[in-house]
C-alpha positions as CSV (number, residue, x, y, z in Angstrom):
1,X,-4.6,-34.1,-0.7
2,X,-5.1,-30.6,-2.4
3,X,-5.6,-30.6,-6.0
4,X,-5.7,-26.9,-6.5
5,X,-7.7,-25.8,-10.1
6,X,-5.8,-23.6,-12.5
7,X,-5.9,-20.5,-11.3
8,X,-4.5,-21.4,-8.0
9,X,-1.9,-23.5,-9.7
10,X,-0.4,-20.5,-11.3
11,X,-0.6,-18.8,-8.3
12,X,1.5,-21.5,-6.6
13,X,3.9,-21.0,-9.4
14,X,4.8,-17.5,-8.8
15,X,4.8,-18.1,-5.5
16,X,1.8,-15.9,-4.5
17,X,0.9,-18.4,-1.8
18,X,3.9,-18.3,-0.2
19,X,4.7,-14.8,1.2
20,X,5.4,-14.9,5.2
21,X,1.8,-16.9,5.6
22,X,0.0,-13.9,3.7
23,X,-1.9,-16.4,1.7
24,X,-3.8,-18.9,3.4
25,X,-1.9,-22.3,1.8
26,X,1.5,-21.6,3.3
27,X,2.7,-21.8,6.5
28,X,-1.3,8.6,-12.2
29,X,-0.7,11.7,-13.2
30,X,2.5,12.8,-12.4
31,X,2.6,16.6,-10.1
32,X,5.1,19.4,-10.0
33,X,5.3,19.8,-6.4
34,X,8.5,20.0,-4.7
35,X,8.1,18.9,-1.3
36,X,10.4,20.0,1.7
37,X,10.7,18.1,4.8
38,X,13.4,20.1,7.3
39,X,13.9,18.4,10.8
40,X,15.3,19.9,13.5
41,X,16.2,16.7,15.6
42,X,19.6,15.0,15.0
43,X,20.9,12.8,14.7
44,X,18.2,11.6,12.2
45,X,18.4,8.8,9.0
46,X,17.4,8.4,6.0
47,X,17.6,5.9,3.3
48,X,15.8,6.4,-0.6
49,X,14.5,3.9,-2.4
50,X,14.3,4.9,-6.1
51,X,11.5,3.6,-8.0
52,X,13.6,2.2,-10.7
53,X,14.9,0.2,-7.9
54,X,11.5,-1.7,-7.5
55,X,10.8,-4.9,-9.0
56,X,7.6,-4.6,-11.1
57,X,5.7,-7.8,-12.5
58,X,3.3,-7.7,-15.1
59,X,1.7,-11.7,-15.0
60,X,0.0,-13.2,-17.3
61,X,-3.8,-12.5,-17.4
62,X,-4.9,-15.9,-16.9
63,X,-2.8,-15.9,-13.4
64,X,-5.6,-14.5,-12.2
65,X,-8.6,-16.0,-14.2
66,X,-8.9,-12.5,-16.6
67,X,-9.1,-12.8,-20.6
68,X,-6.5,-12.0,-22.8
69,X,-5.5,-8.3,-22.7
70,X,-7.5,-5.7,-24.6
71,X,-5.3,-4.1,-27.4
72,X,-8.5,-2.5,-28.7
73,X,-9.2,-0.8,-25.6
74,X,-8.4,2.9,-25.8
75,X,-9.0,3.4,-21.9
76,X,-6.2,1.1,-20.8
77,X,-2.9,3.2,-20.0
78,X,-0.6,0.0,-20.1
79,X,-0.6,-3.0,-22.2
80,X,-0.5,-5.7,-19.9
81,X,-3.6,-5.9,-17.3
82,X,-1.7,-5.6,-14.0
83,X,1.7,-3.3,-13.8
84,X,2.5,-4.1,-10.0
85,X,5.7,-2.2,-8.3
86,X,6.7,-4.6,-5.1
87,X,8.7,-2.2,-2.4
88,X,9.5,-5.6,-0.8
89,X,9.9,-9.6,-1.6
90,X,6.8,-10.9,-3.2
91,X,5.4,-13.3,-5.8
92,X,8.7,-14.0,-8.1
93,X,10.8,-11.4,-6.5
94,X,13.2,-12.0,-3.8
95,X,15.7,-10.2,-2.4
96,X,16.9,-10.8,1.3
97,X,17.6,-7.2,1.7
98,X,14.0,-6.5,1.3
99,X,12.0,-8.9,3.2
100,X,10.3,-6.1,4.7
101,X,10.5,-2.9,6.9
102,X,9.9,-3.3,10.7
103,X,6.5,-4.8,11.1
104,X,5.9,-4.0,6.8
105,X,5.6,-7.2,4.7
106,X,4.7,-6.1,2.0
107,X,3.8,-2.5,-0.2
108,X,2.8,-3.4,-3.6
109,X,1.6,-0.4,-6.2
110,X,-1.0,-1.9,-8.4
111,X,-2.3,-0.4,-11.7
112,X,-5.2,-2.5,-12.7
113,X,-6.8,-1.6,-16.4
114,X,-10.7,-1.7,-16.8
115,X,-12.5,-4.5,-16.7
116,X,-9.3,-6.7,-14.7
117,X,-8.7,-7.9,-11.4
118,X,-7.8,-10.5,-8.9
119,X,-9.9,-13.4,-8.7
120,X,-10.6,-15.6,-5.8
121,X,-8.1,-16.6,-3.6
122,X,-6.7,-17.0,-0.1
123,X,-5.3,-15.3,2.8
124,X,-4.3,-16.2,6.4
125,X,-2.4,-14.3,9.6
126,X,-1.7,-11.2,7.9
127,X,-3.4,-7.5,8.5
128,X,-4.4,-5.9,4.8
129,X,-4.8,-2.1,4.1
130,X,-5.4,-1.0,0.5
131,X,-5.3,2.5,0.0
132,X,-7.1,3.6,-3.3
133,X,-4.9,6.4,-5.3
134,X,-7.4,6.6,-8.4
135,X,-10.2,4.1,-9.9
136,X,-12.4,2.3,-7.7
137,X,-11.6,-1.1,-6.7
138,X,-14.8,-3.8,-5.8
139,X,-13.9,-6.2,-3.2
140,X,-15.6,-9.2,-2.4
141,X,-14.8,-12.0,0.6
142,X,-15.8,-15.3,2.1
143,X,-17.0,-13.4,4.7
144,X,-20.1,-12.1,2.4
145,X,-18.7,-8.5,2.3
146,X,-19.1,-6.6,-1.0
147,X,-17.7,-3.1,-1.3
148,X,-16.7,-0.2,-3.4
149,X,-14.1,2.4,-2.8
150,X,-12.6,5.5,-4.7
151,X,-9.9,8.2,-4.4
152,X,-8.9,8.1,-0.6
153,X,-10.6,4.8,0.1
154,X,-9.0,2.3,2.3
155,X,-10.5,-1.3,2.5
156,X,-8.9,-3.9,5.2
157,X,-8.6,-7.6,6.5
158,X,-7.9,-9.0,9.2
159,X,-6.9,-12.4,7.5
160,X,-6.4,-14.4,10.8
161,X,-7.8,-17.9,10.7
162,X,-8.4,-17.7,6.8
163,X,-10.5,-15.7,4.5
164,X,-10.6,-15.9,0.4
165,X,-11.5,-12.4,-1.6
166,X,-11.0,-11.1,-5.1
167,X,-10.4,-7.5,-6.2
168,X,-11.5,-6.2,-9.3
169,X,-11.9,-2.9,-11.3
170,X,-15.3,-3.0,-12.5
171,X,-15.4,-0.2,-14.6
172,X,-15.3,-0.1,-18.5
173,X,-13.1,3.3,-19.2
174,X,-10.6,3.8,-16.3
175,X,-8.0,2.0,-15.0
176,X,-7.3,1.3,-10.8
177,X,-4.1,2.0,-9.3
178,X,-4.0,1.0,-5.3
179,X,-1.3,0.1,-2.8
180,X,-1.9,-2.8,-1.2
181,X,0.0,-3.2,2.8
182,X,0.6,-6.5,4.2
183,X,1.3,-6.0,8.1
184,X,2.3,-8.7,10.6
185,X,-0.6,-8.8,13.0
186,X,0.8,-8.9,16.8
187,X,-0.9,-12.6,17.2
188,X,-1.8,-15.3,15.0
189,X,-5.2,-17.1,14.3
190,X,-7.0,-14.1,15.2
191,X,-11.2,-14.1,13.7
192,X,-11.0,-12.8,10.4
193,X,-12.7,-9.8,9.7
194,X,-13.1,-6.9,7.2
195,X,-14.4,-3.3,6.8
196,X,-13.7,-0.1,4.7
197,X,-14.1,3.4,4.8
198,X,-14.4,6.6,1.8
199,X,-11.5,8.9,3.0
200,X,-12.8,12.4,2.0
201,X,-10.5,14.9,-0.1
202,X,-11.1,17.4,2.6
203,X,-10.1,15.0,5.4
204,X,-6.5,14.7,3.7
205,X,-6.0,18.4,2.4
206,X,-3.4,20.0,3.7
207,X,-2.8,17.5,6.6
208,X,-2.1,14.1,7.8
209,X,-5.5,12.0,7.5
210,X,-5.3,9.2,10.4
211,X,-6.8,6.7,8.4
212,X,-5.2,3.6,10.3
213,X,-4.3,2.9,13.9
214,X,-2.5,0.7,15.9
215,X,-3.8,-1.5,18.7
216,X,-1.8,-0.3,21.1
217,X,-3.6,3.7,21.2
218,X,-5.9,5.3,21.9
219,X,-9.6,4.0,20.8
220,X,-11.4,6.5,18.2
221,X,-8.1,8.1,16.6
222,X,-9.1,6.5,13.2
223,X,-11.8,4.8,11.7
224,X,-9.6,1.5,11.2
225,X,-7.6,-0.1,14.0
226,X,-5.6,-2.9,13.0
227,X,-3.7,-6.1,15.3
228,X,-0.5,-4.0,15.5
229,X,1.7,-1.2,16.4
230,X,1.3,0.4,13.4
231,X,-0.2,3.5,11.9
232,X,-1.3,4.5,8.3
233,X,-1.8,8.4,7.5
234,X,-2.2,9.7,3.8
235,X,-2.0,13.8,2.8
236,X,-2.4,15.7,-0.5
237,X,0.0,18.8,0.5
238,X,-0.6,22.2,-1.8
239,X,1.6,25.0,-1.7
240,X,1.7,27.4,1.0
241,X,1.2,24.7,3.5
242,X,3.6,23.6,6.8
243,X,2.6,19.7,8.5
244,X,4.4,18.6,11.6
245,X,6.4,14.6,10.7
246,X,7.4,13.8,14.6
247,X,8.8,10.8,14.9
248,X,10.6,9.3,18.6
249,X,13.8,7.7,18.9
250,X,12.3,3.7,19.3
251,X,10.2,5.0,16.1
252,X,10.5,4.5,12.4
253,X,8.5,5.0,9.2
254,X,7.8,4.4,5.7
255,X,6.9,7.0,3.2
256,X,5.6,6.6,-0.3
257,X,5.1,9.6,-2.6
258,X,2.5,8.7,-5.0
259,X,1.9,11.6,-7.1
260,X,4.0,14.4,-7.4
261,X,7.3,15.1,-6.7
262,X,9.3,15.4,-3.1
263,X,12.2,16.2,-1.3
264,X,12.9,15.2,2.3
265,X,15.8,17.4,3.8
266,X,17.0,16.7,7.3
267,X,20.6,15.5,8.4
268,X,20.8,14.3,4.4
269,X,18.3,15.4,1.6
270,X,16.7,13.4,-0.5
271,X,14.4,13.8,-3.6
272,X,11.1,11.7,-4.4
273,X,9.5,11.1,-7.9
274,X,6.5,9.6,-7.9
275,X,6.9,6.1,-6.7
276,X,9.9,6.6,-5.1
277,X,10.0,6.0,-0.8
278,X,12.0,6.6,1.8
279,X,12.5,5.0,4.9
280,X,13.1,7.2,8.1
281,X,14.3,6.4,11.6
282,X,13.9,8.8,14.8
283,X,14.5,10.9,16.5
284,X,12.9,13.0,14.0
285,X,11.3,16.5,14.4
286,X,10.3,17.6,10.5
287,X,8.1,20.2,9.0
288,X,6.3,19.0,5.6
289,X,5.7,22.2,3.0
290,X,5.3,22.4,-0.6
291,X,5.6,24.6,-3.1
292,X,3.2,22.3,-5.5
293,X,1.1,19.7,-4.8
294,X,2.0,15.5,-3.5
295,X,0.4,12.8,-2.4
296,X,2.2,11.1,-0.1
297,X,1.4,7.8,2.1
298,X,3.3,7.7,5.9
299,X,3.7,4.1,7.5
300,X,5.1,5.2,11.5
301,X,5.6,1.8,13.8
302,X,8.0,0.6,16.3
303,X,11.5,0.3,15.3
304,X,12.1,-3.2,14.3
């Protein structure tokens, strides 16, 4: 009773439409920063996750409906089309010791060359935040929304009942690299909806940009509130700078550097590349400095 065409057929075949209901058929340059986070709270925890230790797919262009990859193209930075980093199970990958983080799904770290993208497809119960790094990604939906975001931009769905987008990079001589955050919305079947705002440089200098709220706060705090307890901030930290990282004891949180190049010191230290995370649990009281520059990505939620 559903013949899907070819494109969704190799979909089906990595699995893509079968990711904790996420789709809608199933149930840069690299910094030298050094980045120092010192908390003063213990007992706190910590736990790296090396980006060698990610699973990273590079499908095959017609997966998605795009032509054969562009050797002659001097502007791509990869070979393939897509170079995708999961942080968690997804597609092809599976690993029952990352199925997720709290209220996470999923964190993939897309690198889309010019001219590529993801064609049509579907999505259903799942909250979506895609956080531009560098590019400019074009989205389009059922919903007859058409946007374009750069540097600091995040788009977002509420997939709910069921929506169908694509996502492409439109332009000729650069590639796209987002992160793409699948969060568990609190309820199910919810009216799908979707918006997206520019972050400005400015906004995120130096401090933590509330770019994403939870439900569950106070209204105005950010200019996106998502179906869940979950926040989103982003920073680009230069030298000379201190930023508070408080997190409670029922708290936890998810932190993704970028660009650049961290280290997270509190009961244990531990050193990010770009790419590299961490996961943190509270109680937590931490200073963020750095004696470079890093862009970093903080995920805080209820512990879970």
């Amino acid at each position: 009773f559903f013949d899907p065409s070819p494109h969704m057929r190799c979909l089906l075949s990595r699995g893509l439409l079968g990711v904790a209901s996420g789709f809608f058929f199933s149930g840069a340059p690299l910094c030298t920063a050094a980045l120092l986070l010192s908390a003063s709270t213990s007992p706190t925890k910590m736990e790296k996750v090396p980006a060698e230790s990610l699973f990273v797919s590079e499908p095959s262009p017609e997966h998605f409906g795009n032509p054969r990859n562009d050797e002659s193209n001097p502007n791509w930075s990869s070979p393939n089309w897509l170079k995708s980093r999961f942080h968690f199970s997804f597609a092809e990958y599976s690993d029952p010791h990352r199925d997720g983080f709290g209220v996470l799904r999923v964190v993939n770290d897309d690198l889309v060359q010019p001219l590529r993208g993801f064609g049509t497809h579907p999505h259903r119960d799942m909250e979506i935040c895609t956080y531009i790094v560098e590019g400019f990604l074009t989205h389009k939906d059922s919903l007859g929304s058409e946007q374009t975001l750069g540097r600091g931009g995040v788009q977002f769905m509420t997939a709910g009942t069921g929506v169908t987008h694509s996502e492409h990079n439109a332009a000729r001589d650069a590639p796209l690299r987002f992160l793409q955050i699948w969060i568990r919305p609190s309820s199910k079947g919810l009216r799908p909806q979707y918006g997206g705002v520019q972050g400005s440089p400015e906004a995120r200098r130096n401090k933590w940009a509330h770019l994403v709220a939870g439900e569950a706060g106070p209204a105005g705090v950010a200019p996106i509130t998502i179906h869940q307890d979950c926040d989103m901030f982003v920073s680009e930290v230069e030298a000379g700078t201190s930023l508070p990282l408080e997190l409670k004891a029922n708290r936890q949180a998810y932190l993704v550097c970028m660009e650049g190049d961290a280290k997270v010191a509190a009961a244990q230290t531990v050193t990010l590349a770009p790419h590299d995370a961490v996961k943190l649990w509270g109680p937590m009281s931490a200073t963020v400095s750095s004696a470079g520059s890093a862009h970093l990505l903080l995920l805080e939620m209820a512990r879970g």
